[in-house]
GUVEX-740779 format. One line per field, with one value per residue (C-alpha): residue number from 0; residue in one letter; x, y, z. Coordinates in steps of 0.05 Angstrom, whole numbers. Example, Ala and Ser with C-alpha at 12.3 -4.5 7.8 and 13.67 -1.06 7.14 Angstrom:
! residues 2
k: 0,1
r: a,s
xx: 246,273
yy: -90,-21
zz: 156,143
This chain:
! residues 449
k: 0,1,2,3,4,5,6,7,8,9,10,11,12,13,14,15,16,17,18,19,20,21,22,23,24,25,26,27,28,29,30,31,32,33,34,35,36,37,38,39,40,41,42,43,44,45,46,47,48,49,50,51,52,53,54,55,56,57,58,59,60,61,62,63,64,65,66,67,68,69,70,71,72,73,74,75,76,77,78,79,80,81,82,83,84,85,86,87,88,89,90,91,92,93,94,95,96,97,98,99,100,101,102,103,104,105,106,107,108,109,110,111,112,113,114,115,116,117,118,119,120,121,122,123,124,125,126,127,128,129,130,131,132,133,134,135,136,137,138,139,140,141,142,143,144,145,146,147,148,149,150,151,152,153,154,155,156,157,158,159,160,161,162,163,164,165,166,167,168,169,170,171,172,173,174,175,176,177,178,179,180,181,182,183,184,185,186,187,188,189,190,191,192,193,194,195,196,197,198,199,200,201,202,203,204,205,206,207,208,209,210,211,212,213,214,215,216,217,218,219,220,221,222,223,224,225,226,227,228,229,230,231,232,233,234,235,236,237,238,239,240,241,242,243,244,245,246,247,248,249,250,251,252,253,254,255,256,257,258,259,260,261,262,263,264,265,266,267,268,269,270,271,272,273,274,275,276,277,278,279,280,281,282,283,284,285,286,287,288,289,290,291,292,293,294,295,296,297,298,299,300,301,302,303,304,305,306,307,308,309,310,311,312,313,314,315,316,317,318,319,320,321,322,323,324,325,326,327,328,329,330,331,332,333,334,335,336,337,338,339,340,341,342,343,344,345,346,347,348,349,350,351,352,353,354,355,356,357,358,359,360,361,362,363,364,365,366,367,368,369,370,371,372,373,374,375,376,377,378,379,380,381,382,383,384,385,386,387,388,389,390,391,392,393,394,395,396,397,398,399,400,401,402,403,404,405,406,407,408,409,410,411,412,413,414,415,416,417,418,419,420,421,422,423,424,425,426,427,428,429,430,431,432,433,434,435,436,437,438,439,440,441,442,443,444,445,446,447,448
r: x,x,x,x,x,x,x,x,x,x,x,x,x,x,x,x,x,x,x,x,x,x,x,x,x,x,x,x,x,x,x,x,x,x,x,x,x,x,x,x,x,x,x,x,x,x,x,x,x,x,x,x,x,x,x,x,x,x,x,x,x,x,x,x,x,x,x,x,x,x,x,x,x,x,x,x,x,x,x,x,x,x,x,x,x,x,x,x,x,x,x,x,x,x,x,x,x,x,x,x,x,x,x,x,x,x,x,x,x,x,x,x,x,x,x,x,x,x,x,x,x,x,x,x,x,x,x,x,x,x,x,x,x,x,x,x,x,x,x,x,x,x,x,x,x,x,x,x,x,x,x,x,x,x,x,x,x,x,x,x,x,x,x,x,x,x,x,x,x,x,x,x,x,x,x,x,x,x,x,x,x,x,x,x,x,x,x,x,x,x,x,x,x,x,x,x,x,x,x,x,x,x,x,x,x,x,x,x,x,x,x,x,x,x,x,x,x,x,x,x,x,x,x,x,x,x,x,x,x,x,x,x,x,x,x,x,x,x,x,x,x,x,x,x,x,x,x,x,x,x,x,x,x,x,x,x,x,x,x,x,x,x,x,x,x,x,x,x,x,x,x,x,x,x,x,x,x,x,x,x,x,x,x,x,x,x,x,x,x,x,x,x,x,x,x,x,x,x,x,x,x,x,x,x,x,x,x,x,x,x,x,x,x,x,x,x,x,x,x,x,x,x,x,x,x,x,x,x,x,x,x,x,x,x,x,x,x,x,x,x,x,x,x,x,x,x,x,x,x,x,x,x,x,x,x,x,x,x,x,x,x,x,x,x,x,x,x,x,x,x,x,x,x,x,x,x,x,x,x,x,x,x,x,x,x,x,x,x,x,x,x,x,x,x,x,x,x,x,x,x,x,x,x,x,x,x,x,x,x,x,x,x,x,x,x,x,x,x,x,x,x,x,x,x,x,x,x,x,x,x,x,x,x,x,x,x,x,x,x,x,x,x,x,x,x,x,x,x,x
xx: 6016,6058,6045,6026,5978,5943,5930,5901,5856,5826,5822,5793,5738,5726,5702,5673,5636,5580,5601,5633,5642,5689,5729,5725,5766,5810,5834,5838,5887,5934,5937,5973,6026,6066,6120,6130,6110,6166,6221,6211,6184,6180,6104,6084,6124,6080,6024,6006,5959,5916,5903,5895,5842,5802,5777,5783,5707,5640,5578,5510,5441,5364,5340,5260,5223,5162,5132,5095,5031,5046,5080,5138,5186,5251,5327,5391,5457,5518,5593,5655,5719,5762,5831,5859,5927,5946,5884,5819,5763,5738,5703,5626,5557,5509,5440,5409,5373,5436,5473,5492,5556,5599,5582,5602,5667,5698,5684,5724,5780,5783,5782,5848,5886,5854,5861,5933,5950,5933,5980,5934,5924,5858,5840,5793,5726,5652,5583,5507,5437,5398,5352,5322,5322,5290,5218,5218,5192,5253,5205,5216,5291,5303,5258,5308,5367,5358,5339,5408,5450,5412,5447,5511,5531,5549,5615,5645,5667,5729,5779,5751,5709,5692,5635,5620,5570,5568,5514,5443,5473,5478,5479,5404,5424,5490,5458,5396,5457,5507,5438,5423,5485,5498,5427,5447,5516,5497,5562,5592,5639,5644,5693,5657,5622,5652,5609,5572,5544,5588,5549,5548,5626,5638,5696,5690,5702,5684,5622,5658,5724,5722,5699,5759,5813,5784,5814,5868,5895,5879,5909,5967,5963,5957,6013,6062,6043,6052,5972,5925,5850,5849,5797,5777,5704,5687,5632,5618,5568,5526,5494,5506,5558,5617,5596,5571,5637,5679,5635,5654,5737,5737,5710,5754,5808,5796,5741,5679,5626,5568,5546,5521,5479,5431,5405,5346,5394,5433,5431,5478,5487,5543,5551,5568,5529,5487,5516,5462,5410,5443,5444,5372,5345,5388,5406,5337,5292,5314,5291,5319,5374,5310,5287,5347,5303,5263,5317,5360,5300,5362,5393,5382,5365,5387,5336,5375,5355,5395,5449,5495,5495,5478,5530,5593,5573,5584,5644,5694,5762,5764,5710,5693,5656,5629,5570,5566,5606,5621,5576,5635,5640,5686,5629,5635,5713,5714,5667,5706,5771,5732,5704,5780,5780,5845,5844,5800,5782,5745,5705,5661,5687,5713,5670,5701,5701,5772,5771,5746,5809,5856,5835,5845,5910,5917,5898,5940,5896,5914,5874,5870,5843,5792,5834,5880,5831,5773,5811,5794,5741,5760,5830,5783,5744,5804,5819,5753,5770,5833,5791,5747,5804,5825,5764,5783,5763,5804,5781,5760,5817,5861,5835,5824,5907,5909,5877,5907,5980,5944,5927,5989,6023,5981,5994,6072,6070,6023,6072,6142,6110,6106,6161,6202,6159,6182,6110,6115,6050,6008,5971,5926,5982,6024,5962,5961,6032,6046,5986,5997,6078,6043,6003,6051,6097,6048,6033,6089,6105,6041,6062,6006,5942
yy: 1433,1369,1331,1267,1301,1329,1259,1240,1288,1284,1209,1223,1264,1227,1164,1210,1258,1262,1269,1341,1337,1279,1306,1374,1330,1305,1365,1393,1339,1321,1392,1406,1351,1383,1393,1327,1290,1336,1302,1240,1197,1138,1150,1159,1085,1054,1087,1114,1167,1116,1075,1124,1153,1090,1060,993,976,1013,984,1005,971,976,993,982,1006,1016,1089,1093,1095,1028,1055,1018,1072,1056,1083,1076,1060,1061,1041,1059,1020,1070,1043,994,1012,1023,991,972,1016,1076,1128,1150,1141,1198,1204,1258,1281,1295,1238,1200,1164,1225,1255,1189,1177,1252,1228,1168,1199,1248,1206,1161,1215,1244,1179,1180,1246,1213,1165,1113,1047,1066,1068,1105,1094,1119,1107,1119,1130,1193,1185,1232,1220,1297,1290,1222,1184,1144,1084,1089,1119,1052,1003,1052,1025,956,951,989,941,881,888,935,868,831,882,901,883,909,876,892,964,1004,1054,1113,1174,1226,1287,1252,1192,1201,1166,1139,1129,1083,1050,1025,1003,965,930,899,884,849,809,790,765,739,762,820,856,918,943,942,1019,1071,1137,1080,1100,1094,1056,993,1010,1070,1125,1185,1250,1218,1266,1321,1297,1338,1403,1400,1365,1430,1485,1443,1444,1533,1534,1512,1545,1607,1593,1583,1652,1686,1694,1656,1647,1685,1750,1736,1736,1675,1651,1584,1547,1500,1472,1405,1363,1393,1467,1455,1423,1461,1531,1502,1493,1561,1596,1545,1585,1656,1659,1691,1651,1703,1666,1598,1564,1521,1513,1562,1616,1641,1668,1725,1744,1801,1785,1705,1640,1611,1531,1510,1540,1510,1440,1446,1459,1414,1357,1344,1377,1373,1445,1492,1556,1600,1579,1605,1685,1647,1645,1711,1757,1806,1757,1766,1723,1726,1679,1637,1668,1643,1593,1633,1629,1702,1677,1702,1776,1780,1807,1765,1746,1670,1619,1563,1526,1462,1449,1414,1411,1473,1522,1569,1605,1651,1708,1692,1689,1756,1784,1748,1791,1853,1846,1821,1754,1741,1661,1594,1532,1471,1431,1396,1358,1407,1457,1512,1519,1511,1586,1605,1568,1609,1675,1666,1642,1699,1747,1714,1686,1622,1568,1502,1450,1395,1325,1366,1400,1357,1295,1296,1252,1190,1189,1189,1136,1098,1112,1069,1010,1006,1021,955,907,919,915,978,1045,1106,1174,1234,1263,1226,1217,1289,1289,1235,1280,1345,1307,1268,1343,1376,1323,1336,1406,1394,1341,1395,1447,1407,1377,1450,1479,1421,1438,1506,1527,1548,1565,1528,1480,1456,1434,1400,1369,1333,1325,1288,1248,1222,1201,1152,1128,1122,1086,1034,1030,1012,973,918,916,919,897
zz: -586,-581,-645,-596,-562,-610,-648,-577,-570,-644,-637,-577,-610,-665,-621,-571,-605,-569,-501,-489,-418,-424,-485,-436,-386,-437,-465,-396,-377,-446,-452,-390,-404,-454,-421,-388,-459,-499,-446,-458,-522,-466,-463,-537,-545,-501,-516,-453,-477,-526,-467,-407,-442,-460,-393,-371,-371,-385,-353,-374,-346,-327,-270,-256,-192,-171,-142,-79,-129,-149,-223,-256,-271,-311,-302,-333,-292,-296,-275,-311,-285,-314,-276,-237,-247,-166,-133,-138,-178,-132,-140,-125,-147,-169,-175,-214,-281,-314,-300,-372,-401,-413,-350,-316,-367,-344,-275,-281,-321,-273,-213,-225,-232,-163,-130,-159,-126,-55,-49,-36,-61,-99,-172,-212,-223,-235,-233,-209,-253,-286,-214,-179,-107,-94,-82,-69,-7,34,8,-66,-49,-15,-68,-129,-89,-86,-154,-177,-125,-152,-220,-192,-148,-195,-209,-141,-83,-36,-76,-135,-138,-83,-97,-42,-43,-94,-114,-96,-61,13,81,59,-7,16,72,32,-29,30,66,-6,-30,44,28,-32,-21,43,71,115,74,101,46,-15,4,40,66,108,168,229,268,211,192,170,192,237,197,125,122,136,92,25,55,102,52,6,60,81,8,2,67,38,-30,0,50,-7,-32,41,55,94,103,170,156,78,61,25,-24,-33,-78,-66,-3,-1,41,5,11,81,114,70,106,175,171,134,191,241,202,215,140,138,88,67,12,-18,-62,-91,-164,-145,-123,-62,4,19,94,109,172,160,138,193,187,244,197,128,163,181,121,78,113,153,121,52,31,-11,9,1,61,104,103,157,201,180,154,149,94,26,-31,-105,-148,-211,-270,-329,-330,-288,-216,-184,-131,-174,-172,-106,-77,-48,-40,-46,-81,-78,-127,-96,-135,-202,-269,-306,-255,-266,-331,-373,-352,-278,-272,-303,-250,-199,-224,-228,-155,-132,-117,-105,-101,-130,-101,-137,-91,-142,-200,-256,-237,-285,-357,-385,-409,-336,-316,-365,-351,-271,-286,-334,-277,-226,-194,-144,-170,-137,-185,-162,-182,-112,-87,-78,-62,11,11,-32,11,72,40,29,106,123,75,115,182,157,139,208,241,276,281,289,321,292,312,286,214,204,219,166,132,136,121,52,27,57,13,-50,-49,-44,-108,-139,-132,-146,-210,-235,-212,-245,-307,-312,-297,-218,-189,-245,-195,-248,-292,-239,-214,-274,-292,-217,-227,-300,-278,-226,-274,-337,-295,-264,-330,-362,-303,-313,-391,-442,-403
């Protein structure tokens, strides 16, 4: 390993050492520069690695409600401003159990350097509380989310941080964030939050965004390699709005879902997912995937026993993991190999374990990482700030094209950075070599700040 690297990543450790999905995303990403850091000793002399992997800001705060039984309950939140290199901060907000500072660190780190990839003038940033919005009444959802914009305030604003949706934080979630955050500021700005509803300002097709960006960038992948999603069976995990959207535009292209996911289990149905059913039970009635047998008795269901998802075994030829971090082990890509899969898709943020990562590549496999992959729905996002300056709105239509070009794009930088690299058809590497060369050079660019 480069001897520069390798002094990053142990400092990196050493001041981190308690937060292994971050130094996860680290190593992920310094490891796959080698061969653009061995060029050029530009980046060591300015220190480009010390400071991209420090971010910019780390905001930590409480965050009291009270329960529809008239309990105080107490939660921690969080923002990390990671970069502001090309734009202002953005990046989502998630509620859930797991949520803590290296979870929300990785996110950030990983996020400029997705934002980077689009194009767009958009930096990179992080945030949301260890919350959990499942179970709860819209009442002490709503009373959470004023209490976490009464403090968040204070940091963002369109010119300055733009948060949006992420696992736990939906339409309800945002709408109940933007209606405090417009009480308290006693102003309109319709830019500080993007997933917004379109009837108060939000864009057409922004629900639907990283599901579709997701296929349009394996429609791609697998055009470079002379294949295409017409007639594979797919698996997808998860059930959320990822998984969901991303189900729909694979069968628009020719796919055939029988499986997905929630952290109970799946549902695997041979003759292809039910979306009207999926939609029902997740995003009205808030069930779980279990509940799909009382629509498709013929459907079967494979409960979550361990920490693996049952969803892996079954055989497919493309995946796509669109759930949470690191759902995808070692274990699972071997049994994808085994069963044939033939290509990889990340619709959640680093969803596979680095050595899940090697041994697809290992196996030539096509593996499309998430920073690409997934970066549908922040360039949407960044589609309704625009949509907001102008007071304007464009059609559905036309922002899914936006769309379609922003990941047609990706994929090309994606695949030039490696092939430049000497590493041609190592997505995950040029991901992250086209990414950091944005960022080293705004760096350098804006001197030390």
């Amino acid at each position: 390993m480069n001897s520069y690297i390798e002094r990053i990543i142990k400092e990196a450790e050493k001041k981190n050492n308690n937060q292994p999905e971050y130094i996860q995303a680290v190593k992920e990403v310094l490891t796959s520069l080698e061969p653009i850091i061995n060029l050029n000793n530009k980046y060591e002399k300015n220190a480009i690695l010390e400071r991209m992997v420090e971010p910019e800001r780390i905001i930590m705060f409480r965050v009291p409600w009270v329960d529809d039984s008239g309990k105080i309950q107490i939660n921690r939140g969080y923002r990390v401003q990671y970069s502001s290199l090309i734009g202002p901060y953005k990046g989502g907000l998630r509620f859930h159990p797991s949520v803590n500072l290296s979870v929300m660190k990785f996110l950030g780190f990983e996020q400029i350097f997705k934002n980077a990839l689009t194009g767009l003038p958009i930096g990179g940033a992080k945030g949301g509380s260890d919350f959990n919005p499942k179970g709860k009444s819209d009442n002490e959802v709503m009373r959470f989310c004023q209490s976490f914009m009464t403090e968040l305030y204070r940091h963002i604003g369109q010119d300055v941080d733009v948060p949006a949706g992420d696992i736990g934080v939906g339409g309800r979630e945002i709408g109940y964030l933007f209606g405090q955050y417009k009480r308290i500021k006693n102003a309109y700005e319709g830019g500080v939050l993007t997933g917004k509803s379109v009837c108060y300002g939000g864009s057409l097709a922004r629900t639907e965004a990283t599901g579709y960006g997701l296929l349009f960038y394996m429609r791609e992948m697998l055009k470079q390699h002379d294949n295409s999603m017409q007639g594979k069976i797919v698996t997808i995990s998860g059930s959320g709005n990822v998984a969901i959207y991303a189900a729909q535009k694979a069968f628009q292209m020719g796919a055939t879902v029988v499986a997905m996911s929630d952290s109970n289990g799946c549902i695997y149905d041979e003759n292809g997912i039910d979306l009207d059913c999926v939609k029902e039970i997740k995003e009205v009635k808030r069930g779980r995937i279990k509940e799909y047998l009382e629509c498709h008795q013929d459907a079967r269901y494979f409960e979550k026993t361990g920490n693996n998802s049952p969803i892996w075994g079954i055989k497919t030829d493309i995946a796509l993991p669109c759930a949470t971090q690191n759902e995808l082990t070692l274990e699972d890509a071997k049994q994808l190999v085994a069963n044939g899969v033939i290509a990889v898709g990340e619709g959640a943020n680093m969803p596979t374990t680095m050595d899940a990562i090697e041994y697809f590549l290992s196996n030539d496999v096509l593996f499309a990482p998430a920073k690409a992959a997934n970066a549908g729905g922040v360039a949407t996002s960044a589609i309704e700030m625009s949509q907001n300056s102008m007071r304007y709105y464009y059609t559905f239509e036309e922002v899914e094209k936006k769309l379609d070009t922003i990941m047609t794009n990706i994929f090309k930088e994606c695949k030039d950075a490696a092939d430049e690299a000497g590493i041609s058809g190592n997505y995950v590497a040029g991901a992250n070599i086209a990414a950091f060369k944005k960022l080293a050079e705004a760096m350098i660019a804006q001197g030390l700040v």
